[in-house]
TORDRENVEX-842524 format. One line per field, with one value per residue (C-alpha): residue number from 1; x, y, z. Coordinates in nm, 3 decimals. Layout:
// TORDRENVEX-842524
pos <- (NUM;...);
x <- (X;...);
y <- (Y;...);
z <- (Z;...);
***
This chain:
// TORDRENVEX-842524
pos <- (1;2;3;4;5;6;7;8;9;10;11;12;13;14;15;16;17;18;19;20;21;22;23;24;25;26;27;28;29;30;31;32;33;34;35;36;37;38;39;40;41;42;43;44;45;46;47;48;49;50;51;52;53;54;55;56;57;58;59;60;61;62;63;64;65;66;67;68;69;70;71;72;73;74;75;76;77;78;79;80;81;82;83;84;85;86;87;88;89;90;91;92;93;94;95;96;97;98;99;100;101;102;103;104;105;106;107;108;109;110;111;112;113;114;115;116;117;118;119;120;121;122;123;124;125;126;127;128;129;130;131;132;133;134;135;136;137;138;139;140;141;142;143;144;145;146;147;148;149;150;151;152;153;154;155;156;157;158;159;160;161;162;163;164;165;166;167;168;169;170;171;172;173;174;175;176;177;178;179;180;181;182;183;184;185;186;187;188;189;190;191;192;193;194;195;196;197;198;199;200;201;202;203;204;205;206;207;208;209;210;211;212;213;214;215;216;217;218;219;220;221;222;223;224;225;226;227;228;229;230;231;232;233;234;235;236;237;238;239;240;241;242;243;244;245;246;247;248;249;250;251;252;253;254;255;256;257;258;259;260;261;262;263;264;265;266;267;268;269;270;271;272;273;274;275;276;277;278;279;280;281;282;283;284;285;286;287;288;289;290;291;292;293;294;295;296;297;298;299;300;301;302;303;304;305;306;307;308;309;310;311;312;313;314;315;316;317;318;319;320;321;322;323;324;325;326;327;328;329;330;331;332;333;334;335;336;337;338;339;340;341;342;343;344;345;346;347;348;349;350;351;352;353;354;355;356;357;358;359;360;361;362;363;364;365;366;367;368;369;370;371;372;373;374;375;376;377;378;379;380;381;382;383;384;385;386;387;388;389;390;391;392;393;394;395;396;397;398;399;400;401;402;403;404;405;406;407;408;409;410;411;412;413;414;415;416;417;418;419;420;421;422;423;424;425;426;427;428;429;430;431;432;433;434;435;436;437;438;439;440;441;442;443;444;445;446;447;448;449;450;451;452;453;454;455;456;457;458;459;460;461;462;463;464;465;466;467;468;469;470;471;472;473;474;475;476;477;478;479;480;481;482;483;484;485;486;487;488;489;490;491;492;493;494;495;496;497;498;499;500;501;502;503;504;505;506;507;508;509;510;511;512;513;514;515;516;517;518;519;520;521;522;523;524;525;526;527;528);
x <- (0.727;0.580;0.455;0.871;0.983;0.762;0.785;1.174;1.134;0.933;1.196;1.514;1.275;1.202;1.619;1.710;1.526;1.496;1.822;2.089;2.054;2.148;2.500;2.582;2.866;3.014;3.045;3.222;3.462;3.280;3.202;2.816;2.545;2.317;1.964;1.648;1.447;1.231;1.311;1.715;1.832;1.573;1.374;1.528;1.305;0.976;0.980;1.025;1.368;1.572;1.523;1.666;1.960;2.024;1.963;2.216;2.478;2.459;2.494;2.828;2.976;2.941;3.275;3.494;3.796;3.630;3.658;3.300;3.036;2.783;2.422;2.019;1.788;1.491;1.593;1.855;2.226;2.397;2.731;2.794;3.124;3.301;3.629;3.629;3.887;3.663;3.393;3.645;3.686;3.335;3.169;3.446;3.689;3.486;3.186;3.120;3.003;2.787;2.557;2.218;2.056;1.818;1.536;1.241;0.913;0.917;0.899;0.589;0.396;0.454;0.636;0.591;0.828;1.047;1.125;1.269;1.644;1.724;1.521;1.673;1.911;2.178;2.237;1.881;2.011;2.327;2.160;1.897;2.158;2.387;2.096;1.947;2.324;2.338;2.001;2.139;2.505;2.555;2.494;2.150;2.116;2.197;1.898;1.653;1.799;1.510;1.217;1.400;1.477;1.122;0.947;1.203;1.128;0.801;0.794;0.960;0.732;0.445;0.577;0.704;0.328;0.243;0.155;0.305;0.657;0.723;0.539;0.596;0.572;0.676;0.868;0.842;0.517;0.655;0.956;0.745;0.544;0.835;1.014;0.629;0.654;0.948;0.945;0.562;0.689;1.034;0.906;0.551;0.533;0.241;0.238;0.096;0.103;0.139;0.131;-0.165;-0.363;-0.226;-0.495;-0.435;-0.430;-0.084;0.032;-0.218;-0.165;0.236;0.169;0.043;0.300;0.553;0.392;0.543;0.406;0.103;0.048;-0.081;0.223;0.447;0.323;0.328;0.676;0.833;0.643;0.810;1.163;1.143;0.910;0.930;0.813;0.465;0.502;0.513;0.190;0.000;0.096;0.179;0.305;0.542;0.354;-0.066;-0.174;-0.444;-0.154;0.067;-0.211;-0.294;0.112;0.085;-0.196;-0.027;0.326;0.101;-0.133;0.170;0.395;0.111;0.023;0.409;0.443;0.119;0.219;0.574;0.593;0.928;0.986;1.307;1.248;1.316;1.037;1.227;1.507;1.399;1.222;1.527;1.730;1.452;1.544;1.886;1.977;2.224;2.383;2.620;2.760;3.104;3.295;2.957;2.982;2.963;2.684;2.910;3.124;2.917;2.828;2.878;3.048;2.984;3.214;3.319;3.166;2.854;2.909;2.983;2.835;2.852;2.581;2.380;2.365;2.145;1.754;1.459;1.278;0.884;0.622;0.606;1.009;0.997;0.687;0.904;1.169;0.978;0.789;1.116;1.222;0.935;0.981;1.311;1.280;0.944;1.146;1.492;1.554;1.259;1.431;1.735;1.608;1.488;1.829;2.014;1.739;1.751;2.081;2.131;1.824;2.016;2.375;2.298;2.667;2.661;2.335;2.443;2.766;2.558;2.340;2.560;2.733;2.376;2.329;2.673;2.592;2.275;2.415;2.682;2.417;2.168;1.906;1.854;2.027;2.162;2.285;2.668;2.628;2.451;2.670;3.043;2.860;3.124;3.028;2.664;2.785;2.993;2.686;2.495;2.752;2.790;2.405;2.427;2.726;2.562;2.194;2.244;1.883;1.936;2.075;2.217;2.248;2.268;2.417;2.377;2.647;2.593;2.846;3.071;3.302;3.581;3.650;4.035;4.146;4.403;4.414;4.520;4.190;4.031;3.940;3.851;3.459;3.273;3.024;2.752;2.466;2.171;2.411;2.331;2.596;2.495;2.698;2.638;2.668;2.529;2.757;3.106;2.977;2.993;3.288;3.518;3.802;3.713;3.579;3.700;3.395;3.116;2.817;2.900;2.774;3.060;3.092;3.453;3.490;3.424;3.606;3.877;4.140;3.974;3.811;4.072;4.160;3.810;3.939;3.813;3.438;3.389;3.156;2.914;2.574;2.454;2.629;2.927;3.034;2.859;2.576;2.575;2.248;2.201;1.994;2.246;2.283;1.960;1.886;2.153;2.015;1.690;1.816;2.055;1.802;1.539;1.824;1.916;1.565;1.482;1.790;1.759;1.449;1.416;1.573;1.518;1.488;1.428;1.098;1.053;0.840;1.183;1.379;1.745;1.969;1.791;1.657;1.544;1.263;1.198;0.829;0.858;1.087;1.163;1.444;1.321;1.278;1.087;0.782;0.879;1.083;0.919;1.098;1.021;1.050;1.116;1.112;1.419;1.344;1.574);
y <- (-4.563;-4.637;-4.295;-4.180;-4.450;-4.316;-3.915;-4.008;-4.199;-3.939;-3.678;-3.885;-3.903;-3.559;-3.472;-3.681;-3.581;-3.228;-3.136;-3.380;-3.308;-2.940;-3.022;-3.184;-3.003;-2.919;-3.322;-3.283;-3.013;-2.742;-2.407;-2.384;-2.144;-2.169;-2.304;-2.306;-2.651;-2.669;-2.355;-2.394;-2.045;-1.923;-1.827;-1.449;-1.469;-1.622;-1.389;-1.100;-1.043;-0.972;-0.939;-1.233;-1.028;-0.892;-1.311;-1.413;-1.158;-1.266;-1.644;-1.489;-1.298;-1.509;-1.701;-1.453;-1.585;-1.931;-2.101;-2.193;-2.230;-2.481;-2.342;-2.541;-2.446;-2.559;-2.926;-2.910;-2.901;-2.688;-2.546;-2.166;-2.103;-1.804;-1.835;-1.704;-2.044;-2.235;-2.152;-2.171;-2.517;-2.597;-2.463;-2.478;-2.720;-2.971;-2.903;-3.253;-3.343;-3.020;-3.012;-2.934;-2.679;-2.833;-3.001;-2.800;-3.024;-3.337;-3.373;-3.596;-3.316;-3.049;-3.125;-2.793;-2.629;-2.930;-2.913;-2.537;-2.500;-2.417;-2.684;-2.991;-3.188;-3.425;-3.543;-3.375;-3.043;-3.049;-3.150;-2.881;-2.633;-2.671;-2.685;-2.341;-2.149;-2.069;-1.876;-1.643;-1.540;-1.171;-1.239;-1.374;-1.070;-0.785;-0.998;-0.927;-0.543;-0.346;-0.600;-0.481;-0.129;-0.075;-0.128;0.043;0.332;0.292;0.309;0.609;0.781;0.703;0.933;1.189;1.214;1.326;1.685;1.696;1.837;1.593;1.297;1.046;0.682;0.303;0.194;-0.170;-0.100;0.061;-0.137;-0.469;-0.379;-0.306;-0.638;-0.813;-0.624;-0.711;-1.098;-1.120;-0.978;-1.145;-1.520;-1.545;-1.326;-1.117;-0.706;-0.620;-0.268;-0.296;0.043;0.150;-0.163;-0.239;-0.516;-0.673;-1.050;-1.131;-0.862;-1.038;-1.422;-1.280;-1.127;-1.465;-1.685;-1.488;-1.394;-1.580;-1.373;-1.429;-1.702;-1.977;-1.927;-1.938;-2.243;-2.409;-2.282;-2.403;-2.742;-2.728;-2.699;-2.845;-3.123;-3.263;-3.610;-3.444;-3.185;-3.497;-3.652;-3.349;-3.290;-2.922;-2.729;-2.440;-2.239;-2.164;-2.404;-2.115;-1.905;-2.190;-2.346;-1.994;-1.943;-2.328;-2.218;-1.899;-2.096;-2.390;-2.137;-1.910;-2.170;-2.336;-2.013;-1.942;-2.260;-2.264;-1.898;-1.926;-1.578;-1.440;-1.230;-1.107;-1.289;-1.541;-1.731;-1.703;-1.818;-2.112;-2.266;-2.175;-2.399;-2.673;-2.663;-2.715;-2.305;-2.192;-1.882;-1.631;-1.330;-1.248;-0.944;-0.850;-0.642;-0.795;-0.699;-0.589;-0.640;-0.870;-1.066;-1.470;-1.648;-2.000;-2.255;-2.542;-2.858;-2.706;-2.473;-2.649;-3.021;-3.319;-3.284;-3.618;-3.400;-3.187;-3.201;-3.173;-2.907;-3.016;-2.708;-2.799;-2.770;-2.401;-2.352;-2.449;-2.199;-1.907;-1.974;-1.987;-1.677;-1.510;-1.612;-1.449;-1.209;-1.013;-0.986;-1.009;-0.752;-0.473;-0.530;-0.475;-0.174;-0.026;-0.036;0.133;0.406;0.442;0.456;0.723;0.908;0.949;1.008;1.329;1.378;0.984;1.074;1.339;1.187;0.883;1.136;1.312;1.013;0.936;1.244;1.224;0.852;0.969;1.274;1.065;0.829;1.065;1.000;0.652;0.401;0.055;-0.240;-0.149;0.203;0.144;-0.156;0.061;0.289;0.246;0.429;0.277;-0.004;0.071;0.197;-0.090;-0.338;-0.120;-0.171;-0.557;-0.577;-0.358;-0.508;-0.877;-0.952;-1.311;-1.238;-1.625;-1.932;-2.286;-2.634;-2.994;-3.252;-3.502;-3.747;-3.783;-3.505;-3.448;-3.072;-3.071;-2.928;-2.639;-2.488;-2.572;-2.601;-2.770;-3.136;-3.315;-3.267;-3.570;-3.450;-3.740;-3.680;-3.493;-3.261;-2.870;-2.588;-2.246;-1.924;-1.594;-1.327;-1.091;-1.155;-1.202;-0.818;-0.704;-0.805;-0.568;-0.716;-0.746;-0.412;-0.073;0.112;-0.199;0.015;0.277;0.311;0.362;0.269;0.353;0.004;-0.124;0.142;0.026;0.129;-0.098;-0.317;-0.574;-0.534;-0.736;-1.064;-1.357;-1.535;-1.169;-1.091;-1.355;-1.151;-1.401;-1.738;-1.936;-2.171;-2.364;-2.371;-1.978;-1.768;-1.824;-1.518;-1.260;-1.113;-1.053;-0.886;-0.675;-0.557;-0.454;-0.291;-0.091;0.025;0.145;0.314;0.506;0.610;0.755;0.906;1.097;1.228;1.319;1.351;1.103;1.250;1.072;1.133;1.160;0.864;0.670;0.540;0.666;0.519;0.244;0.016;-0.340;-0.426;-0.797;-0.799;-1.000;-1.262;-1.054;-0.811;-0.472;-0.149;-0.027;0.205;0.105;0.254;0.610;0.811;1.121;1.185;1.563;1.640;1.728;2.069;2.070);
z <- (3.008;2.689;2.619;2.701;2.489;2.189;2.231;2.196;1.883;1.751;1.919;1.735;1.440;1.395;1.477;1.220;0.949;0.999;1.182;1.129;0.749;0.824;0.889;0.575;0.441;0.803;0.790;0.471;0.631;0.397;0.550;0.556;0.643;0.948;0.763;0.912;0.944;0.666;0.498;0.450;0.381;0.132;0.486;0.411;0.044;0.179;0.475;0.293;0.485;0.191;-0.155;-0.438;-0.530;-0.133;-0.014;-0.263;-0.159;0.186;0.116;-0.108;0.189;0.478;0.448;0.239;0.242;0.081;-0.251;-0.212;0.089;0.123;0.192;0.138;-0.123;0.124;0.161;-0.069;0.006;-0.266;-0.312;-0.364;-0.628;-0.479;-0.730;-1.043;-1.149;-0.996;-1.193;-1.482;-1.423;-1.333;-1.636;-1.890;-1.840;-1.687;-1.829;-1.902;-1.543;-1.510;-1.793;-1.673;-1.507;-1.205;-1.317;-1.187;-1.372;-1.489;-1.887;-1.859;-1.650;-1.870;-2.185;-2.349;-2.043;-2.055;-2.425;-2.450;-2.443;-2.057;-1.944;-2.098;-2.020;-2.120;-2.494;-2.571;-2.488;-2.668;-3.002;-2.916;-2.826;-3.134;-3.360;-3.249;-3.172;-3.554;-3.505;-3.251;-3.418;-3.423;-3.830;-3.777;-3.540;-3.826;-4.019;-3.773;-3.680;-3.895;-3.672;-3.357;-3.460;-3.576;-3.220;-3.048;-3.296;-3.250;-2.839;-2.842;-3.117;-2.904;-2.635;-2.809;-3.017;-2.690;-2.600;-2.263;-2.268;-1.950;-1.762;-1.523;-1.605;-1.406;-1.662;-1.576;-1.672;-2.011;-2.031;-2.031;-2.274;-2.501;-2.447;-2.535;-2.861;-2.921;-2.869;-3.065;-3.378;-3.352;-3.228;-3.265;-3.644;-3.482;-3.494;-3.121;-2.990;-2.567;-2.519;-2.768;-2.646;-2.315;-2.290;-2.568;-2.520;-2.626;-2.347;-2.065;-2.132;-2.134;-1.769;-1.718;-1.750;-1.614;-1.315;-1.024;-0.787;-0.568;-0.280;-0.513;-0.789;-0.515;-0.342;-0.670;-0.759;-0.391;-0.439;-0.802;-0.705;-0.300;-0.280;-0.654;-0.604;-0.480;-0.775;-1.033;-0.872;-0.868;-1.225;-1.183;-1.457;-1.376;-1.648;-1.639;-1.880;-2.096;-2.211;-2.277;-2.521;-2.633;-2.767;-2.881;-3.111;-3.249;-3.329;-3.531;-3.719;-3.781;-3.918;-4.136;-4.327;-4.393;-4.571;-4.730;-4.858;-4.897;-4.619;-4.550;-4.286;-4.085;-3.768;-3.548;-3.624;-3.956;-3.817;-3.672;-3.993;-4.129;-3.885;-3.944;-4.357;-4.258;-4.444;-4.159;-4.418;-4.247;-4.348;-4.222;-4.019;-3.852;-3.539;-3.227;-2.969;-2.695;-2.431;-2.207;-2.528;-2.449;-2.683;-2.839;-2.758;-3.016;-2.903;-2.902;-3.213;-3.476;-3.429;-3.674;-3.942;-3.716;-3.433;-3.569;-3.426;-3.671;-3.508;-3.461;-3.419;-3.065;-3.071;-3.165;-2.973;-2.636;-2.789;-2.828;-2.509;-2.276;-2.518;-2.408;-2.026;-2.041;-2.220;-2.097;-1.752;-1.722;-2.027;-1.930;-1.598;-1.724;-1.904;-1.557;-1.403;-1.614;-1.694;-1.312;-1.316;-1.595;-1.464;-1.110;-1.320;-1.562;-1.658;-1.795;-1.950;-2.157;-2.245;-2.393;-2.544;-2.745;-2.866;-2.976;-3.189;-3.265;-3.459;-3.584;-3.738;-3.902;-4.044;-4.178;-3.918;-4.008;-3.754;-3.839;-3.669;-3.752;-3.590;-3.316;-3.220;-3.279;-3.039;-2.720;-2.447;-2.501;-2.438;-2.183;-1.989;-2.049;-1.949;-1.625;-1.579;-1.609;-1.382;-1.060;-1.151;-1.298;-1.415;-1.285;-0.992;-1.012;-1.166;-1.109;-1.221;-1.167;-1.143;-1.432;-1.352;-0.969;-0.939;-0.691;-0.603;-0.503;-0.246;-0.322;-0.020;0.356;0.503;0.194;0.231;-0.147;-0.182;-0.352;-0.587;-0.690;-0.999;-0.913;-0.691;-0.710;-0.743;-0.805;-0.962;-0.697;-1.015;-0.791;-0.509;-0.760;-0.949;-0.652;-0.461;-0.387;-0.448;-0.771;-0.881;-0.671;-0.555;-0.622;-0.506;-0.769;-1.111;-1.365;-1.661;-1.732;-1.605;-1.937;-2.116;-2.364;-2.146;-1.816;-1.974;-1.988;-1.677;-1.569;-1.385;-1.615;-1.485;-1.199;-1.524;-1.600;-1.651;-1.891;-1.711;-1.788;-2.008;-2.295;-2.099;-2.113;-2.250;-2.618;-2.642;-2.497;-2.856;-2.856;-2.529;-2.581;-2.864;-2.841;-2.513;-2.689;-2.944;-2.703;-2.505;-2.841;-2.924;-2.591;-2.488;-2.880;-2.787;-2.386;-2.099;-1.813;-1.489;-1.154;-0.962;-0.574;-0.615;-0.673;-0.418;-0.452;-0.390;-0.543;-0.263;-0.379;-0.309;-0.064;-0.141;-0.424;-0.640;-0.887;-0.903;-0.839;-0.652;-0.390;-0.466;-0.889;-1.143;-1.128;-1.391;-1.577;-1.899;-2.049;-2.399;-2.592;-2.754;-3.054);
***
């Protein structure tokens, strides 16, 4: 009797804690997915089921004709936003209650992590935020153009120095090493050359910490963001700590010698000493970067002078690391899309192409930030790109303060939203809903053309989030995208190989967003 007594204890135990919880939101009268004890609904991801993008696309299209659907991050209960004024309201007009991101380490584990923009939170975040936003304006962008159009210059040169007239390359292999170039002349003020000296060390402590792959890193990273209480005692760090100290070391010599020497270079480095002198100069009627370009909003923008931060070398050090972190993936990923995409597409191809020669003809071979940015089908390819293949293929918030979500509909009940409560934004699923774009599956960029491009429902395009809490660096990605684009395209054709999968089939073998087999393109030699 006693053992009956116990096994049900243990039974009820065991229900409670595992199962019961699984029903939240049907308790709330929210329409819910069907989690897994334990697992929640990432169980497609860790299985290998479906890939990031795929996993978040099925959470999206479950309950269609929903404002939002409740579904468990592991253990935790968050809210999918299905509505584009919903997410209006969420990240715009009520931004005030959602102004974090989900913590993922705790400051005292890993302060360097916890210091960069994304990661903190609260009244630290908006004085970090509106100190940095006047380092990112499409002004401080022209500044930094000849850094940016330099390497992309560069990474093309080194291809066409070749004697082949065509070879095959993985160019997330290529494409990485471009966006490491990039971000260690721009943020760290070092010259590396990734594809010259692909073991260089500022290329392999940069594979390093963005490498999330692997059975330990993603034990580490599922303790991280599932069991954090454990995370905190183990002290775990979502970055390696070697190539974190190794950057450390690089911002704090490079900063001493440029005040010691009084060096000036067009950079964001630059940019950010800049910001710490209080010089925040702008030069007016510069071209934006393009269409997907997020926008600053004012009570972030333009602060009170107290609001400002004093940025510390460890400050900029967090900046340029979390620049690097997102910028060594998402925009070589990026980059691998929409190569894919134009490699598969030969009539979009050439029509970028010749509006290429076209704006290099008109400039006397030499390209600038003002052409290259008044370069409109460019840029209506590459917003194409980031609406089929969002880099992130979602994004998430965290009630601040206790929210009520309204009910506007018949079978809405008012959903209570309490601090520490997750919501997430499906980009993947809303750039590809039908109803919101004819023909989702396809790639074409007259979407964005001027004639269309107005016609783009309002938060359906959100490739670099919402809100003031959107991607400070979107200037920036699209701009060193844009330039590589240009200095290819001006120089060879990009052909698909059989080695890549096409359609393009993502892959579920890994979190990152990519293709089966790899990006296997080819690329053939303009003879001119």
């Amino acid at each position: 009797m006693i053992w009956l007594i116990a096994a049900g204890v243990v039974a009820f135990f065991l229900w409670y804690s595992f199962i019961w919880p699984l029903n939240h939101f049907t308790r709330l009268g929210v329409k819910q997915t069907k989690p897994w004890p334990l697992f929640g609904d990432s169980w497609p991801s860790i299985f290998k089921v479906k890939s990031v993008s795929e996993h978040i696309s099925w959470i999206y299209n479950m309950h269609p004709d929903t404002r939002y659907t409740g579904f468990f991050q592991f253990a935790t209960p968050s809210i999918m936003l299905r509505d584009p004024q919903l997410i209006k309201q969420i990240t715009v007009k009520d931004f005030d209650h959602f102004t974090d991101h989900r913590k993922i380490v705790e400051p005292e584990s890993d302060p360097i992590w916890s210091g960069n923009l994304f990661a903190l939170r609260g009244a630290k975040w908006r004085e970090m935020r509106a100190t940095l936003s006047g380092s990112f304006t499409s002004s401080k962008m022209k500044h930094m153009f000849d850094v940016i159009n330099e390497t992309a210059e560069n990474f093309s040169k080194h291809f066409a120095s070749k004697n082949e007239k065509f070879f095959e390359l993985e160019f997330k292999d290529v494409f990485t090493k471009y966006t490491n170039d990039i971000i260690a002349t721009s943020a760290f003020g070092i010259q590396v050359n990734s594809l010259a000296d692909p073991k260089n060390t500022f290329y392999t402590m940069g594979e390093t910490i963005t490498d999330l792959s692997g059975f330990l890193n993603t034990l580490r990273f599922i303790t991280l963001t599932s069991m954090p209480t454990l995370a905190k005692y183990l002290r775990l760090t979502l970055f390696p700590r070697n190539p974190v100290c190794y950057f450390r070391v690089i911002i704090h010599d490079t900063i001493k010698v440029r005040i010691q020497k009084s060096i000036v270079r067009k950079d964001m480095l630059n940019l950010l000493l800049d910001t710490r002198k209080g010089i925040t100069n702008e030069e007016e009627g510069v071209v934006e970067t393009g269409f997907a370009t997020v926008k600053e909003f004012s009570s972030t923008n333009k602060p009170k002078a107290k609001e400002f931060k004093y940025l510390s070398d460890d400050d900029i050090t967090s900046q340029a690391l979390i620049f690097f972190f997102a910028g060594f993936d998402t925009v070589s990923t990026a980059l691998c899309f929409v190569t894919s995409e134009i490699a598969i597409n030969p009539d979009i191809q050439e029509r970028l192409r010749e509006e290429i020669i076209e704006t290099q003809q008109a400039n006397n071979g030499k390209l600038s930030y003002d052409a290259l940015l008044k370069m409109k089908y460019m840029d209506m390819v590459f917003s194409e790109g980031l609406r089929k293949w969002p880099p992130a293929p979602s994004i998430d918030r965290a009630c601040t303060k206790s929210y009520t979500i309204q009910p506007v509909r018949p079978d809405e009940k008012p959903v209570h939203l309490k601090p520490g409560d997750v919501l997430m934004l499906p980009i993947m699923g809303l750039h590809r809903d039908p109803r919101y774009y004819e023909n989702p599956e396809t790639f074409d960029p007259e979407r964005f053309s001027h004639e269309n491009k107005d016609k783009i429902r309002p938060y359906t395009y959100i490739p670099f989030g919402s809100g003031p809490r959107n991607c400070i660096g979107s200037r920036f990605a699209i701009l060193e995208a844009k330039a590589v684009l240009y200095h290819l395209l001006l120089n060879f054709k990009i052909e698909p190989t059989k080695r890549l999968s096409v359609p393009l089939k993502l892959s579920k073998k890994t979190f990152r967003n990519t293709v089966e087999g790899g990006f296997w393109l080819r690329l053939r030699k303009i003879q001119i």
